[in-house]
C-alpha positions in Angstrom: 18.6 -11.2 2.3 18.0 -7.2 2.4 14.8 -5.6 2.1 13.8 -2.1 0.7 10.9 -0.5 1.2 9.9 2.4 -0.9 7.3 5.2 -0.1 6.2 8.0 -2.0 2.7 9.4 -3.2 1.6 8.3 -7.0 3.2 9.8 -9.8 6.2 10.1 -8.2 7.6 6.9 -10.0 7.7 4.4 -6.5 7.4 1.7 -8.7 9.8 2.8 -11.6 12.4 3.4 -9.3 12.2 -0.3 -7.6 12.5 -1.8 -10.9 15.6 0.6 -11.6 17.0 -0.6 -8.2 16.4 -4.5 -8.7 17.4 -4.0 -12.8 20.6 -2.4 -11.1 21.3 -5.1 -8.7 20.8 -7.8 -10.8 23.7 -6.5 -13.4 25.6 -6.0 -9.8 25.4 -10.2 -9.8 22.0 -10.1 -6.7 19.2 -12.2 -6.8 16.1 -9.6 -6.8 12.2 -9.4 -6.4 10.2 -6.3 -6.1 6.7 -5.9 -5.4 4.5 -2.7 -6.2 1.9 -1.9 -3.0 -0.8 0.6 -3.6 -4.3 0.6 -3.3 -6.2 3.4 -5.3 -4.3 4.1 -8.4 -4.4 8.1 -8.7 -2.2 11.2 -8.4 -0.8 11.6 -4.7 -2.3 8.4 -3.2 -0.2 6.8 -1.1 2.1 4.0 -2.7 4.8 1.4 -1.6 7.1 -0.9 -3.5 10.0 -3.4 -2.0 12.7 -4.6 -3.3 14.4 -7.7 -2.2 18.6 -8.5 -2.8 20.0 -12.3 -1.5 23.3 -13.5 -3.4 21.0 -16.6 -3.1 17.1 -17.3 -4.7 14.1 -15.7 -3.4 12.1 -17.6 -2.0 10.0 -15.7 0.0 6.5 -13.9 -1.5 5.4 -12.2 1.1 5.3 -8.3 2.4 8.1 -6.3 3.6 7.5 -5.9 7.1 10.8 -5.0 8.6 13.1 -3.5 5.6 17.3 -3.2 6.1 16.6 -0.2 3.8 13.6 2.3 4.0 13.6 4.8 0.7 11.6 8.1 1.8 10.3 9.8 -1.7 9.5 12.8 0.5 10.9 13.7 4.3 7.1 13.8 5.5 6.9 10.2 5.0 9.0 9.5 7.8 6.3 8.5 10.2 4.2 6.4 7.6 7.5 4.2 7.1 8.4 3.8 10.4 4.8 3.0 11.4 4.8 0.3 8.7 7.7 -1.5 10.2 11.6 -1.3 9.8 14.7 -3.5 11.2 16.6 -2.8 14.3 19.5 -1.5 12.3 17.6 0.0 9.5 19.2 2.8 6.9 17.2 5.6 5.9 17.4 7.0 2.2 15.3 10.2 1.7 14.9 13.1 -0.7 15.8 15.9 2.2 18.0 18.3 2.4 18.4 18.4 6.5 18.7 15.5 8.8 15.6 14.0 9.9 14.1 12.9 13.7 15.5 9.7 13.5 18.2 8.2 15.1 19.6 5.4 12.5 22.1 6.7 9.5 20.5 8.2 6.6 21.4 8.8 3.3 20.2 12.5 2.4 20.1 13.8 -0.9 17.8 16.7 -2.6 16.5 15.0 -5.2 13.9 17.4 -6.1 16.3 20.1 -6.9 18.7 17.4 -8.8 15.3 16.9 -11.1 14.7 20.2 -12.2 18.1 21.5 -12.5 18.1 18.2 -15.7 14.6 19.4 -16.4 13.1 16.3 -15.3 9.5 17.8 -15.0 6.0 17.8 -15.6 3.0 19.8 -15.0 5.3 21.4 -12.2 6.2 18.1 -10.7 9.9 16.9 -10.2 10.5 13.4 -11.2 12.5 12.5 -8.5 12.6 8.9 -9.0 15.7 8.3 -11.1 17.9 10.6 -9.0 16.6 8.6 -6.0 18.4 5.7 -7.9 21.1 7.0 -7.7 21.2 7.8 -3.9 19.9 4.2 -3.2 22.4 2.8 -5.6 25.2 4.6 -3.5 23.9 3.6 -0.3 24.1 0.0 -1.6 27.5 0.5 -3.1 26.4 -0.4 -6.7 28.7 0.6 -9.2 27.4 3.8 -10.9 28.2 2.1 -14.2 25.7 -0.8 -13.4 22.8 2.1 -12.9 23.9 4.0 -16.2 23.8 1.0 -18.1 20.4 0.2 -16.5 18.5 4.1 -17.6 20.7 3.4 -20.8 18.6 0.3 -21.5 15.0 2.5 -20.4 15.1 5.5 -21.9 16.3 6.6 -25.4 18.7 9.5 -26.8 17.9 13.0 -24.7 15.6 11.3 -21.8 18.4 8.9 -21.2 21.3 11.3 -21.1 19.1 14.0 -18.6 18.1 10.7 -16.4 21.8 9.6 -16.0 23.0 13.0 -15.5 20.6 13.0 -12.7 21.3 9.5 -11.4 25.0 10.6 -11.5 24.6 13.5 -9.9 22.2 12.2 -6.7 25.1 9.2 -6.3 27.5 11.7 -5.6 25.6 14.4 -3.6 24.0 11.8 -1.0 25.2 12.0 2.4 25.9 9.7 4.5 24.6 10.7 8.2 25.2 8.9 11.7 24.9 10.3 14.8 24.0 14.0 13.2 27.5 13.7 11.9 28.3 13.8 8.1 30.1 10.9 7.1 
C-alpha cells in the first residue's frame, strides 16, 4: 500500500486535491481511500488529507502515520510534515522553486506561479491545488490523460480548460531531485 499525506493551510484546496489524486488513481486501475484531517474549518488553519493506493482493497481506517509520499502545499510546511511522521524512504512533493533541507528526493514544482499565469485566483490567492495534481500525478507516474479526464469530469467549459492547462503544465515542470542533483 502507499500513503500520501497532504499539508497545506485552508483554502488552499488540501482536500480537493486528494480527491483529484485518488479520482486519478482509480481511472489508473488502484484501489483508493482518502481521508480529510482538520480541526477548525477557517481560512489558513492548518489542514491534512491522505490518500491511500494498494492494487488490492483497503482495509485499513486509520491515520497516516508514516506516508511513502508527503505533498507540501507550501515549502514552510516542511517541518510540520516531518514532525507528523513519514517512511524511511519517503518522497517529498512540494510547491517550491529551490531544493529544500531535506535529504530524501523531492519533486519541486512552482505551483503558485503555474496558478496565476492560468489565472487560477481569488481575492489574491493562487489555487495551487490542481497544478499540485499534476506534480503528484507525475511523481506517481499516472498518465496525464487519466488526470485530464479526472478535472474534465469536475469542472465545466473555461474552469476546466484553465485547470488542465495548469495540471499539464505542473506534470511537466516538476523536478525530480536526489542528492541536490536534478534528475
Amino acid at each position: 500500500m502507499l500513503e500520501i499525506r497532504i499539508h497545506g493551510r485552508g483554502g488552499q484546496g488540501v482536500v480537493t486535491l486528494a480527491e483529484l489524486v485518488a479520482k486519478t488513481a482509480l481511472k489508473s486501475g488502484w484501489e483508493v481511500q482518502t481521508m480529510p484531517f482538520f480541526g477548525v474549518e477557517r481560512r489558513g488553519a492548518a489542514v491534512k488529507a491522505a490518500v491511500r493506493l494498494d492494487s488490492r482493497p483497503i482495509r485499513a481506517r486509520s491515520l497516516s502515520y508514516r506516508p511513502d509520499m508527503l505533498v507540501l502545499m507550501h515549502e514552510n510546511l516542511l517541518d510540520t510534515g516531518i514532525k507528523d511522521g513519514i517512511s524511511d524512504d519517503a518522497e517529498i512533493v512540494a510547491n517550491a522553486s529551490r531544493p529544500l533541507p531535506f535529504n530524501k528526493i523531492q519533486w519541486l514544482v512552482d505551483a503558485s506561479a503555474i496558478a496565476i499565469k492560468n489565472n487560477l485566483v481569488s481575492s489574491g490567492e493562487p489555487f495551487i491545488n490542481v497544478a499540485m495534481s499534476g506534480a503528484v500525478c507525475r511523481a506517481l507516474e499516472i498518465p496525464f490523460s487519466h488526470l485530464e479526464k479526472t478535472i474534465s469530469e469536475q469542472w465545466d467549459g473555461k474552469k476546466a480548460l484553465a485547470n488542465i492547462e495548469a495540471a499539464r503544465e505542473a506534470y511537466e515542470a516538476v523536478r525530480r531531485i536526489e542528492g541536490g542533483l536534478c534528475k
